[in-house]
PyMOL Python script that loads the backbone (N, CA, C, O; Angstrom):
from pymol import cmd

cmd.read_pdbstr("""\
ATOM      1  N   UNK A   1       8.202  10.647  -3.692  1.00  0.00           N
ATOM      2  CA  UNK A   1       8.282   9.246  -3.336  1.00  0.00           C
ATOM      3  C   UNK A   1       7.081   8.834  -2.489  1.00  0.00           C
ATOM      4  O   UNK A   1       6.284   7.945  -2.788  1.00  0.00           O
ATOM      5  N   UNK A   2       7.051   9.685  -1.267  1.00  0.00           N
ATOM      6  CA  UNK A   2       5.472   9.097  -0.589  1.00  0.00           C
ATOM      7  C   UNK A   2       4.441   9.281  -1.219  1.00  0.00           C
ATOM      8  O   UNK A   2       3.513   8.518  -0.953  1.00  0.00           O
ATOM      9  N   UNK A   3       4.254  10.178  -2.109  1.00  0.00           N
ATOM     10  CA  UNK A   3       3.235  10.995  -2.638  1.00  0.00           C
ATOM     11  C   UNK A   3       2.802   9.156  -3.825  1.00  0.00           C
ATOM     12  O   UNK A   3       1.643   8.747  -3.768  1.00  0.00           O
ATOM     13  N   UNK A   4       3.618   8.528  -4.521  1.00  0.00           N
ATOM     14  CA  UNK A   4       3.460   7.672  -5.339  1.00  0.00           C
ATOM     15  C   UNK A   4       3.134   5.981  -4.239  1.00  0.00           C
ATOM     16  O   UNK A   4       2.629   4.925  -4.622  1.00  0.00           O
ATOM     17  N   UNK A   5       3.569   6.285  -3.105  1.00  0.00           N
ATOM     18  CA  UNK A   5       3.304   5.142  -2.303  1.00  0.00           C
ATOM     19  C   UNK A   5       1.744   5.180  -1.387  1.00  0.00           C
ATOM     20  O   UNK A   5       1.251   4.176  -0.875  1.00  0.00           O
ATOM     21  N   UNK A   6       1.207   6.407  -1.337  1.00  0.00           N
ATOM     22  CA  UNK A   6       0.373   6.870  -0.424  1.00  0.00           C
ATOM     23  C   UNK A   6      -0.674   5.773   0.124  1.00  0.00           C
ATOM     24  O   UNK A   6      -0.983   5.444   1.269  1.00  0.00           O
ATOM     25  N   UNK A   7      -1.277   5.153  -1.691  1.00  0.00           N
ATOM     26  CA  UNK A   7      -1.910   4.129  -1.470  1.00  0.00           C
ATOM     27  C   UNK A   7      -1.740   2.700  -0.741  1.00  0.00           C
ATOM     28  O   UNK A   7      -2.662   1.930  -0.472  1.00  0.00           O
ATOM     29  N   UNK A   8      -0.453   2.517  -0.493  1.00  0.00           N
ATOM     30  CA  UNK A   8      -0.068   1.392   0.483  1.00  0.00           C
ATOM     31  C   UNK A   8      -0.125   1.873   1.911  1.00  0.00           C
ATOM     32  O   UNK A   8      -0.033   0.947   2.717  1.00  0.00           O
ATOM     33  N   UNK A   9      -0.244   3.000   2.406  1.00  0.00           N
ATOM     34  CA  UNK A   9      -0.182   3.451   3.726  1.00  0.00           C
ATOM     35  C   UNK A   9      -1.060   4.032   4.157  1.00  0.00           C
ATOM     36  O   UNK A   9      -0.888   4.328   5.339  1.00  0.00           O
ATOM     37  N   UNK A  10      -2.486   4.537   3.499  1.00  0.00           N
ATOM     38  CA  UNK A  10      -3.147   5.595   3.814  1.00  0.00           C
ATOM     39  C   UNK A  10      -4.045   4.963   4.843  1.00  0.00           C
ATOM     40  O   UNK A  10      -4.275   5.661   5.831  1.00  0.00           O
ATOM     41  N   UNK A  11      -4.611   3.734   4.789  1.00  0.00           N
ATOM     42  CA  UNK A  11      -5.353   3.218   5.993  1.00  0.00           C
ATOM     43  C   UNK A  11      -4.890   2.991   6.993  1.00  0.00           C
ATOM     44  O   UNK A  11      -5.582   2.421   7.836  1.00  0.00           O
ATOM     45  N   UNK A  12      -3.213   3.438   7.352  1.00  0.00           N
ATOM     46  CA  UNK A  12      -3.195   3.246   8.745  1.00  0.00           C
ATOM     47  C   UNK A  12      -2.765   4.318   9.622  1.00  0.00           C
ATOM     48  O   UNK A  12      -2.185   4.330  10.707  1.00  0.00           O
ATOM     49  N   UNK A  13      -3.393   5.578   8.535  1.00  0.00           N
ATOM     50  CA  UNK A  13      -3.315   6.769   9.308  1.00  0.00           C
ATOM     51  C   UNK A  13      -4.322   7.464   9.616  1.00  0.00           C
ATOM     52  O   UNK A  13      -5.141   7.538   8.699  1.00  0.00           O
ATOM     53  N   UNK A  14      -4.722   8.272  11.005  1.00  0.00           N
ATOM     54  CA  UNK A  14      -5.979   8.808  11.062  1.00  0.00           C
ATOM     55  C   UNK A  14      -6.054   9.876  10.759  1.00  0.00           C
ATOM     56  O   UNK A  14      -5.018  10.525  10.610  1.00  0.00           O
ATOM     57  N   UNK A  15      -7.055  10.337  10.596  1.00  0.00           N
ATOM     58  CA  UNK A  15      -8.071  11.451   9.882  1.00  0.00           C
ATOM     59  C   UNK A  15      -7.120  12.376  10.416  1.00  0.00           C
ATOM     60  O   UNK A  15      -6.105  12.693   9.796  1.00  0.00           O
ATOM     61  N   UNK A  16      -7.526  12.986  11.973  1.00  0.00           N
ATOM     62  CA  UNK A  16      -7.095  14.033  12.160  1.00  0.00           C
ATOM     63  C   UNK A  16      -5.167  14.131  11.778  1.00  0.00           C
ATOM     64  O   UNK A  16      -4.940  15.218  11.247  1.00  0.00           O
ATOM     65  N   UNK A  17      -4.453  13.659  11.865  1.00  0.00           N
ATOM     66  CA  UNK A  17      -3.063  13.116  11.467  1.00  0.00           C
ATOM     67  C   UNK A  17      -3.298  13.982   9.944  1.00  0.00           C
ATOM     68  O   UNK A  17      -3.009  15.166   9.771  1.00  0.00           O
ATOM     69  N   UNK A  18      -3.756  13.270   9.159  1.00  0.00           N
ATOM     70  CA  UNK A  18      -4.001  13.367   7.783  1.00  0.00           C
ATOM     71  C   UNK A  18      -4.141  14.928   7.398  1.00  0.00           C
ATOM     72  O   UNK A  18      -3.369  15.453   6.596  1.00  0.00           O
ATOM     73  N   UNK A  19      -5.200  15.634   8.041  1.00  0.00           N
ATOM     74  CA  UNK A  19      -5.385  17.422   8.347  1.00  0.00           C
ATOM     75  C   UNK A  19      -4.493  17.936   8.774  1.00  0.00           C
ATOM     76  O   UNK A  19      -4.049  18.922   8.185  1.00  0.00           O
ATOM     77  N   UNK A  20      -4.097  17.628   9.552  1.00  0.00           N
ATOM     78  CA  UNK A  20      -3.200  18.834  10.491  1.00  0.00           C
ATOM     79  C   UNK A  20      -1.978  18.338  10.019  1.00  0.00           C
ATOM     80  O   UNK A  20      -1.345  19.343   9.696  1.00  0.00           O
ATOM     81  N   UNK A  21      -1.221  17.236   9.776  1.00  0.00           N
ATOM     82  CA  UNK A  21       0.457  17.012   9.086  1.00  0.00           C
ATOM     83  C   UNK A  21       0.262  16.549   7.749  1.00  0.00           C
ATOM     84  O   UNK A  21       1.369  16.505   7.211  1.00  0.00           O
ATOM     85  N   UNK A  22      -0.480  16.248   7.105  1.00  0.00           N
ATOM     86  CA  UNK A  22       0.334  15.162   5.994  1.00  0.00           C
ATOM     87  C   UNK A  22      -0.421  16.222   5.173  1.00  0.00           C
ATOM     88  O   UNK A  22       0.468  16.753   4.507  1.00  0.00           O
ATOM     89  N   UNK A  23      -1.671  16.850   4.846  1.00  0.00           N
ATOM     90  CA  UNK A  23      -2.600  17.693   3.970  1.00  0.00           C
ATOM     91  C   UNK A  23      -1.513  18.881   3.948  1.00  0.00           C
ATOM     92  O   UNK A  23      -1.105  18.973   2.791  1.00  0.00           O
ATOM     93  N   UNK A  24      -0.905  19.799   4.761  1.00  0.00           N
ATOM     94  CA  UNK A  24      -0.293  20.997   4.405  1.00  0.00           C
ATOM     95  C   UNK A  24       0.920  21.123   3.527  1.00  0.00           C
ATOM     96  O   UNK A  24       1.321  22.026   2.793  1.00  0.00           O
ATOM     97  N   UNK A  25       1.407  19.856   3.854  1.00  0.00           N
ATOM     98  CA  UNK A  25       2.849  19.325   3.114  1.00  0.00           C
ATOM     99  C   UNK A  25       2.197  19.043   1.615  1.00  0.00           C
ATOM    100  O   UNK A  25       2.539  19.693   0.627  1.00  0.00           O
ATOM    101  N   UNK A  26       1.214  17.988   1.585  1.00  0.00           N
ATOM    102  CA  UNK A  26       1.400  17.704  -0.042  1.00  0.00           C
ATOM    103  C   UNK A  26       0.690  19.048  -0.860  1.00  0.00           C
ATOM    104  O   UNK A  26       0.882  19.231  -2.062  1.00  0.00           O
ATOM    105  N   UNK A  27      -0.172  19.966  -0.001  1.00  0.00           N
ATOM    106  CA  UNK A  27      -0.777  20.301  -0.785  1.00  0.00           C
ATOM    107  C   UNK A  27       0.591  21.377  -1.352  1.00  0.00           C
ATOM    108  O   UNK A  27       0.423  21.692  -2.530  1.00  0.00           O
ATOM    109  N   UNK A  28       1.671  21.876  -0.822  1.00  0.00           N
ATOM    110  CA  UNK A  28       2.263  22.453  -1.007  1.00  0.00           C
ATOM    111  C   UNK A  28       2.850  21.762  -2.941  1.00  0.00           C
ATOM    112  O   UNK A  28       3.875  22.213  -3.453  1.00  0.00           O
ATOM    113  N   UNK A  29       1.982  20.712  -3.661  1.00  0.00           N
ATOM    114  CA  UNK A  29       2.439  20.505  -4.711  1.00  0.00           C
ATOM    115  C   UNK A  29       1.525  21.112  -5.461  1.00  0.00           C
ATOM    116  O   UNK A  29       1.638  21.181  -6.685  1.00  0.00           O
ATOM    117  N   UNK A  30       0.734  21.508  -4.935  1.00  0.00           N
ATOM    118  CA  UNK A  30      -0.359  21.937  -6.303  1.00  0.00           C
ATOM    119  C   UNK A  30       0.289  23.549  -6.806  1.00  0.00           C
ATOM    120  O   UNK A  30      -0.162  24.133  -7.791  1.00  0.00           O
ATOM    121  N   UNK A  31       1.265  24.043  -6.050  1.00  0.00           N
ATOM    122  CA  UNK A  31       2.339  25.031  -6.981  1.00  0.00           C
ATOM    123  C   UNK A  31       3.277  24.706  -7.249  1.00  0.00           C
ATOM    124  O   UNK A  31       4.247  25.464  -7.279  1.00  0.00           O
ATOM    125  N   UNK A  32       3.329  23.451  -7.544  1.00  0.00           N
ATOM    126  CA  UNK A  32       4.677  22.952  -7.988  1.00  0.00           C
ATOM    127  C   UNK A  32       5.407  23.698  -9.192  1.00  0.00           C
ATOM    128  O   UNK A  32       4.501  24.384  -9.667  1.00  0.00           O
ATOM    129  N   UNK A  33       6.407  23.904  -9.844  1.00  0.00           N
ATOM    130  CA  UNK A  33       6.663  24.363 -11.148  1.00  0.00           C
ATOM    131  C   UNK A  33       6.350  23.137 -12.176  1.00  0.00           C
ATOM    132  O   UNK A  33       6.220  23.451 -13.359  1.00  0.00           O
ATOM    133  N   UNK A  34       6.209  21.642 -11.783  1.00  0.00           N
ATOM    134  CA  UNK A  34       6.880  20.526 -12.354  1.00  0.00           C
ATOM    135  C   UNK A  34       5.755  20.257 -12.653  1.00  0.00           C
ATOM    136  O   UNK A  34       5.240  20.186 -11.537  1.00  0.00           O
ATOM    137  N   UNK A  35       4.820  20.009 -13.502  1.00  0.00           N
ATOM    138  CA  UNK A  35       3.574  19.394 -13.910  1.00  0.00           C
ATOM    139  C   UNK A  35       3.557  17.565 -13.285  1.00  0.00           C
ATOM    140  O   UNK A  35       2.664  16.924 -12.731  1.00  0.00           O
ATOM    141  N   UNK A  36       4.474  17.319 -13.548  1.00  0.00           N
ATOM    142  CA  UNK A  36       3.948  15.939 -13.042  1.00  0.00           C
ATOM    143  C   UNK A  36       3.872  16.059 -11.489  1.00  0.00           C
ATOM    144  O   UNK A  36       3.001  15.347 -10.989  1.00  0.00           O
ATOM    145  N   UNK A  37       4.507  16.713 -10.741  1.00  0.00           N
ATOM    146  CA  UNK A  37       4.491  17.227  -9.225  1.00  0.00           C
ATOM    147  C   UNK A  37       3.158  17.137  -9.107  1.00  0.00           C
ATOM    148  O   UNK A  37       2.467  16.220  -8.665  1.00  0.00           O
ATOM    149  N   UNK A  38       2.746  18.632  -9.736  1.00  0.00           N
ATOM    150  CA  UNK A  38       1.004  19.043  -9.289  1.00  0.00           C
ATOM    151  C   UNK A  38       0.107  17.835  -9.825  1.00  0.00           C
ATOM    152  O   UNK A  38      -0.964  17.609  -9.262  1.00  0.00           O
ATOM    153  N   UNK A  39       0.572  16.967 -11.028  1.00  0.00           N
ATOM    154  CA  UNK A  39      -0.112  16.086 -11.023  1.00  0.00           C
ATOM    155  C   UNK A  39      -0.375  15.064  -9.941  1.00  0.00           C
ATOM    156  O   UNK A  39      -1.466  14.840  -9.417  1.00  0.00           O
ATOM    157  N   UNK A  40       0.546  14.595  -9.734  1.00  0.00           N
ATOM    158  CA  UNK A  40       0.674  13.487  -8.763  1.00  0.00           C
ATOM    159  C   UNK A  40       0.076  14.286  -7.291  1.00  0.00           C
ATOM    160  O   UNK A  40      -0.099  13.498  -6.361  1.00  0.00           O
ATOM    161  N   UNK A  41      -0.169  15.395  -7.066  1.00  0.00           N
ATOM    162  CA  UNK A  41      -0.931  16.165  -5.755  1.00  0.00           C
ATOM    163  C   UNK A  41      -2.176  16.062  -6.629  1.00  0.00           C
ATOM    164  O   UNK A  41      -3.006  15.741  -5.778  1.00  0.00           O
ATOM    165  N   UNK A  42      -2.650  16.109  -7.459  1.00  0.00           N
ATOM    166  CA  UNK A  42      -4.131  15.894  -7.805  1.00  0.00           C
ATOM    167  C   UNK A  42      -4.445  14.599  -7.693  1.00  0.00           C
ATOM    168  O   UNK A  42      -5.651  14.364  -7.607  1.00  0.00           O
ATOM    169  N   UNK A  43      -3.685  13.660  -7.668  1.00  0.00           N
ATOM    170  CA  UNK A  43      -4.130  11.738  -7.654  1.00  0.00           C
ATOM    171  C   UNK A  43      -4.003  11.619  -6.392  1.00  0.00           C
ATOM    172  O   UNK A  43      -4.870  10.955  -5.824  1.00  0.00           O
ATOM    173  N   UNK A  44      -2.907  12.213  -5.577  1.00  0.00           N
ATOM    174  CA  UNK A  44      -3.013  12.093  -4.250  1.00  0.00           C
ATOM    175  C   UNK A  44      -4.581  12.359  -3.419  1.00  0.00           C
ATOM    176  O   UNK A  44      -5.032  11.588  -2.573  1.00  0.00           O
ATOM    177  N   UNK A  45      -5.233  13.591  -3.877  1.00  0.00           N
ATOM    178  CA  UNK A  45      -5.942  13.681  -2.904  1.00  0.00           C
ATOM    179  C   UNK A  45      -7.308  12.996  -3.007  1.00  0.00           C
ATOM    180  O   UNK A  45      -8.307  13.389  -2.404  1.00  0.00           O
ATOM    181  N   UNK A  46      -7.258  11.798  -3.932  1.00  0.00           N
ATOM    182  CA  UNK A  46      -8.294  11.124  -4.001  1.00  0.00           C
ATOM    183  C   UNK A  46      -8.550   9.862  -3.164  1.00  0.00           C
ATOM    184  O   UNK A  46      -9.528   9.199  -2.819  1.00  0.00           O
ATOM    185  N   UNK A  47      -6.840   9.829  -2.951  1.00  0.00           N
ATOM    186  CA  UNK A  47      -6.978   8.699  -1.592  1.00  0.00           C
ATOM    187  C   UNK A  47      -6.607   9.645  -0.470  1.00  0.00           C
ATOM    188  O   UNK A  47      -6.630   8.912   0.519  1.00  0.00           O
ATOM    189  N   UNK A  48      -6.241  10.999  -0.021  1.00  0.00           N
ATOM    190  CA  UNK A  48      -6.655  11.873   1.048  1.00  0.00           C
ATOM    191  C   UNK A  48      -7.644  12.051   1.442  1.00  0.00           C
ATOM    192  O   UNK A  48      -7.910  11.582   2.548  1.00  0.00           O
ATOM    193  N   UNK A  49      -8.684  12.845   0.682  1.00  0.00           N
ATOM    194  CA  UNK A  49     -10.064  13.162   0.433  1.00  0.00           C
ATOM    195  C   UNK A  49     -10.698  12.529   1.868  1.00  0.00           C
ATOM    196  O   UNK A  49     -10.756  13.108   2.953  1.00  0.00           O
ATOM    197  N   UNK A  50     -11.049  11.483   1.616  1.00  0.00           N
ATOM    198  CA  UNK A  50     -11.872  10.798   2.986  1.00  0.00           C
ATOM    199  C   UNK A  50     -11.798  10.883   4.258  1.00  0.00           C
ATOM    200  O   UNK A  50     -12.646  10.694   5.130  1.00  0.00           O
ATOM    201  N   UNK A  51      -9.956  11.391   4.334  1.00  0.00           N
ATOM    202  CA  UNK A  51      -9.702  11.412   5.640  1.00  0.00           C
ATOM    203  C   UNK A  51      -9.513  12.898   5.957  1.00  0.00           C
ATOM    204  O   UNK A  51      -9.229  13.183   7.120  1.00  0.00           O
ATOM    205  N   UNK A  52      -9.645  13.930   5.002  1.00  0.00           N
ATOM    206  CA  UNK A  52      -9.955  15.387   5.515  1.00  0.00           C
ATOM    207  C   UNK A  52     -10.631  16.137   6.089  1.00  0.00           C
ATOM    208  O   UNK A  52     -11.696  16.259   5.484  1.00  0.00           O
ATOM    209  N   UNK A  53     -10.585  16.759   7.011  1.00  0.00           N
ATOM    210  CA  UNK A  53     -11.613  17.601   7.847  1.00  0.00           C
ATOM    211  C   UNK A  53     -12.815  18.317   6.415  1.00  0.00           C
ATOM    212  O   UNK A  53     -12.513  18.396   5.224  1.00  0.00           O
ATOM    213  N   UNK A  54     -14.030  18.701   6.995  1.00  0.00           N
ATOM    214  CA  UNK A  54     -14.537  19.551   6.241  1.00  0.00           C
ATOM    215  C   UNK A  54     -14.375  20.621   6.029  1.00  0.00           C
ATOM    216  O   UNK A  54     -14.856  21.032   4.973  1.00  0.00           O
ATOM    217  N   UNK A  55     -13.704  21.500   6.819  1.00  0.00           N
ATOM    218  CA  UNK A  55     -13.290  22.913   6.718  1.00  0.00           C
ATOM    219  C   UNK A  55     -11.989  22.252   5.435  1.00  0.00           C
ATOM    220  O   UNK A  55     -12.333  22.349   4.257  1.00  0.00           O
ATOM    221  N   UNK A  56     -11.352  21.968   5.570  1.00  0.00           N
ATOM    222  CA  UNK A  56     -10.067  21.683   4.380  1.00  0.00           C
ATOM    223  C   UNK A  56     -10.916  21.517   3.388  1.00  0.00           C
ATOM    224  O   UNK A  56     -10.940  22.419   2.551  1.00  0.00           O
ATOM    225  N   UNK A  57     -11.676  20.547   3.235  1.00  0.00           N
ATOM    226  CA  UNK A  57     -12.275  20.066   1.830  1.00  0.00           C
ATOM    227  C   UNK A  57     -12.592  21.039   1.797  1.00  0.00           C
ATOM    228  O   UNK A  57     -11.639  21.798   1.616  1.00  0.00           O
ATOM    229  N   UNK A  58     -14.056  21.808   1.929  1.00  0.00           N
ATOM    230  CA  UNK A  58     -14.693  22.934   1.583  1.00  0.00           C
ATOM    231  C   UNK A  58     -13.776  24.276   1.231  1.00  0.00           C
ATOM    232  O   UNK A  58     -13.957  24.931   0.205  1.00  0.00           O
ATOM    233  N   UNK A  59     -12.792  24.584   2.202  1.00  0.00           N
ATOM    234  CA  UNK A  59     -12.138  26.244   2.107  1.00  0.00           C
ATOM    235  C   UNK A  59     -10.721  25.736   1.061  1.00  0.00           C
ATOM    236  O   UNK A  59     -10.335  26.118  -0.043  1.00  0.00           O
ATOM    237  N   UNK A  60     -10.253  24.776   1.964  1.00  0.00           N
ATOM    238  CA  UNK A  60      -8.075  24.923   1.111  1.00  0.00           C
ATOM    239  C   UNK A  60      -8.457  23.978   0.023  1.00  0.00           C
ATOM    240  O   UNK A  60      -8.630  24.578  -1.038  1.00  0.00           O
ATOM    241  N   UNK A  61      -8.627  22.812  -0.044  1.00  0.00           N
ATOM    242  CA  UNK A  61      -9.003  21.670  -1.236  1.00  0.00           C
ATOM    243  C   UNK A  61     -10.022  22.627  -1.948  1.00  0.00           C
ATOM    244  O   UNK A  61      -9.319  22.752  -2.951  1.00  0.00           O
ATOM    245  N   UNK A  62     -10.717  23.119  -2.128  1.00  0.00           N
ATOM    246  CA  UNK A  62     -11.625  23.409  -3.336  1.00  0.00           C
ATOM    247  C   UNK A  62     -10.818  24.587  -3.853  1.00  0.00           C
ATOM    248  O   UNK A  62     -10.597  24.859  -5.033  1.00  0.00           O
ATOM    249  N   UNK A  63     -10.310  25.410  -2.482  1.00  0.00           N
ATOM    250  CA  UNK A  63      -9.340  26.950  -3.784  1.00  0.00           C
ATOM    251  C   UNK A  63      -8.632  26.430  -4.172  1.00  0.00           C
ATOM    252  O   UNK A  63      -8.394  26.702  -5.348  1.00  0.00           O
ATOM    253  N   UNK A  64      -7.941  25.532  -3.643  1.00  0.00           N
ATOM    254  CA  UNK A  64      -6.545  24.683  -4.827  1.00  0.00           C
ATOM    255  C   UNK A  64      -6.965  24.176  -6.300  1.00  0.00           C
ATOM    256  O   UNK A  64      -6.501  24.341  -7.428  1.00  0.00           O
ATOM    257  N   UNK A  65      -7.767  23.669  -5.900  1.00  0.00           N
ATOM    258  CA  UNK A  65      -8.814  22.698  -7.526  1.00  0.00           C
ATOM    259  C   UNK A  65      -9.039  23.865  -8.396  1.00  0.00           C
ATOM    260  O   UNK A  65      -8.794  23.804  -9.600  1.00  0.00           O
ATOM    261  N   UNK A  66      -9.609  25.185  -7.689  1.00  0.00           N
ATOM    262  CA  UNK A  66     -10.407  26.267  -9.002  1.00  0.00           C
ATOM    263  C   UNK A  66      -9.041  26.682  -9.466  1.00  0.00           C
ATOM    264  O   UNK A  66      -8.747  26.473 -10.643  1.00  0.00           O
ATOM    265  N   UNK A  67      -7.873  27.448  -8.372  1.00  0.00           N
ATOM    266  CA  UNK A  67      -7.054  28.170  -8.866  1.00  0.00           C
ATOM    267  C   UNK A  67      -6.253  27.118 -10.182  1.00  0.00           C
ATOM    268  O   UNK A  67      -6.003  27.690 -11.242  1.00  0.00           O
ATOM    269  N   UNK A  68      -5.930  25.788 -10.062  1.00  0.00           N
ATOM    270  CA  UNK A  68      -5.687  25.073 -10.731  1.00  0.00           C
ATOM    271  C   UNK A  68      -6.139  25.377 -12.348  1.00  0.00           C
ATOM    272  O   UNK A  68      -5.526  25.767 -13.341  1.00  0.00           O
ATOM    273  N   UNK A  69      -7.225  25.072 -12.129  1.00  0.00           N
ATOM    274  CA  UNK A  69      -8.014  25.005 -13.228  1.00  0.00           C
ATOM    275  C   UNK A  69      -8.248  26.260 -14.067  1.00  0.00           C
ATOM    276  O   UNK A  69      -8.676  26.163 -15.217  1.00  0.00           O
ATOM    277  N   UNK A  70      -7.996  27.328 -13.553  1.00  0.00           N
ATOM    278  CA  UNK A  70      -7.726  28.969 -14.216  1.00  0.00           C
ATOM    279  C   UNK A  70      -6.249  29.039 -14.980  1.00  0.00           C
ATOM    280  O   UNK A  70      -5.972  29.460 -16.104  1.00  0.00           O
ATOM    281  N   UNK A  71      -5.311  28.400 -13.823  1.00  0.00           N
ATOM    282  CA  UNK A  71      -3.748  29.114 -14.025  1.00  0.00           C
ATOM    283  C   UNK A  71      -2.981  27.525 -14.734  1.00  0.00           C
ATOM    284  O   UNK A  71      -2.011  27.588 -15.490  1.00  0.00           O
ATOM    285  N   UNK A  72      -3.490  26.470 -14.407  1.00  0.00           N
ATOM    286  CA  UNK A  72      -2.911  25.330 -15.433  1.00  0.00           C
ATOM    287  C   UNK A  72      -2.581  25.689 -17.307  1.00  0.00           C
ATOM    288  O   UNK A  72      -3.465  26.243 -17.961  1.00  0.00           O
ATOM    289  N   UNK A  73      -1.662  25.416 -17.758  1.00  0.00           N
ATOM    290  CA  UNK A  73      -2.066  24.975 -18.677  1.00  0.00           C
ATOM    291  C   UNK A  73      -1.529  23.693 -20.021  1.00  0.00           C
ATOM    292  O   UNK A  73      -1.564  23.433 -21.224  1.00  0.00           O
ATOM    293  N   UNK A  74      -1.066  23.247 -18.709  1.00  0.00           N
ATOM    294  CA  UNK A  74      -1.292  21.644 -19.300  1.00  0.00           C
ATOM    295  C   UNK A  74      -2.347  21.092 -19.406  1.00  0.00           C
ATOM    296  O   UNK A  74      -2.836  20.869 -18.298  1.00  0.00           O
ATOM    297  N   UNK A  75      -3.172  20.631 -20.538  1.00  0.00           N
ATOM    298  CA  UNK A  75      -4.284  19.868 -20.950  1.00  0.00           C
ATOM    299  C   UNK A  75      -4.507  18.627 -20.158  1.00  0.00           C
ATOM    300  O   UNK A  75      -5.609  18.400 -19.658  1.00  0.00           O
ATOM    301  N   UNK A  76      -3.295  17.656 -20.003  1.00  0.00           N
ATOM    302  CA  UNK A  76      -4.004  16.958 -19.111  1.00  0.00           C
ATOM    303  C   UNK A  76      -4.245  17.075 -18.050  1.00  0.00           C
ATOM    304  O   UNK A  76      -5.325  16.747 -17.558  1.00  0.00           O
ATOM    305  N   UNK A  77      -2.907  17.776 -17.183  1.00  0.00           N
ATOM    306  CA  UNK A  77      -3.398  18.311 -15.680  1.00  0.00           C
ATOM    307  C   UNK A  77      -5.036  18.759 -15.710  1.00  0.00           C
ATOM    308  O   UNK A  77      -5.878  18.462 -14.862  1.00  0.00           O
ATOM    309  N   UNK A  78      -5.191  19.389 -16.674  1.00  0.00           N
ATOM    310  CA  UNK A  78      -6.666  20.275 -16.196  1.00  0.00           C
ATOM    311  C   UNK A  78      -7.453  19.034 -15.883  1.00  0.00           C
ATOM    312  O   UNK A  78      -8.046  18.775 -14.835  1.00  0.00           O
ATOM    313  N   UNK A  79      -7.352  18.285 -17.020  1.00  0.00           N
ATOM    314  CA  UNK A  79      -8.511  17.091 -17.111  1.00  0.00           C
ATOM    315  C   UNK A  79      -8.910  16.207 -15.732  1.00  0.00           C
ATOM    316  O   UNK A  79      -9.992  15.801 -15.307  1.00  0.00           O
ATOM    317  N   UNK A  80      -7.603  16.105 -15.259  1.00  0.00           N
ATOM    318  CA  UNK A  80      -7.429  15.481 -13.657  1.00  0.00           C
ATOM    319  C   UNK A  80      -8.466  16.542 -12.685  1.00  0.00           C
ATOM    320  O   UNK A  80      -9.426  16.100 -12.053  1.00  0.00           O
ATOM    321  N   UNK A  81      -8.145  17.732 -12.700  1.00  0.00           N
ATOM    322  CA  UNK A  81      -8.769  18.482 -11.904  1.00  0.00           C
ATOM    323  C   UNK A  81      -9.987  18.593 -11.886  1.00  0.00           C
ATOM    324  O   UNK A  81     -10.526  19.348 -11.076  1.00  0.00           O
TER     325      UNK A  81
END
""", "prot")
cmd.dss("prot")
cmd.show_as("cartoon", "prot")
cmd.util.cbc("prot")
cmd.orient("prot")
């Protein structure tokens, strides 16, 4: 449910907020079993993204994206990734 609303709320939360609580929770979808789950954590983090530390982007956000992209194999999920 938040994960589909994100875009109405994301500007009135700050950065660090965003890293340390709201990033550990969603990313916990990119093992989702449910393809549309991990999907909707891949659309999410395009309105996250901006407000992530660089250590996240660089180290946890990029192993999530590769491992994705090895162990997916839904065609469109990949395409998102």
């Amino acid at each position: 449910m938040y994960i589909s609303k994100l875009h109405v709320f994301r500007h009135h939360i700050a950065s660090p907020v965003v890293s340390t609580e709201i990033f550990p929770h969603v990313s916990t979808g990119f093992n989702d079993s449910v393809p549309a789950m991990r999907e909707a954590t891949v659309k999410s983090m395009l309105l996250l993204a901006p407000k992530l530390s660089d250590a996240i982007l660089d180290n946890q956000l990029l192993r999530h994206f590769a491992k994705m992209q090895v162990t997916v194999l839904v065609a469109l999920l990949r395409m998102n990734v």
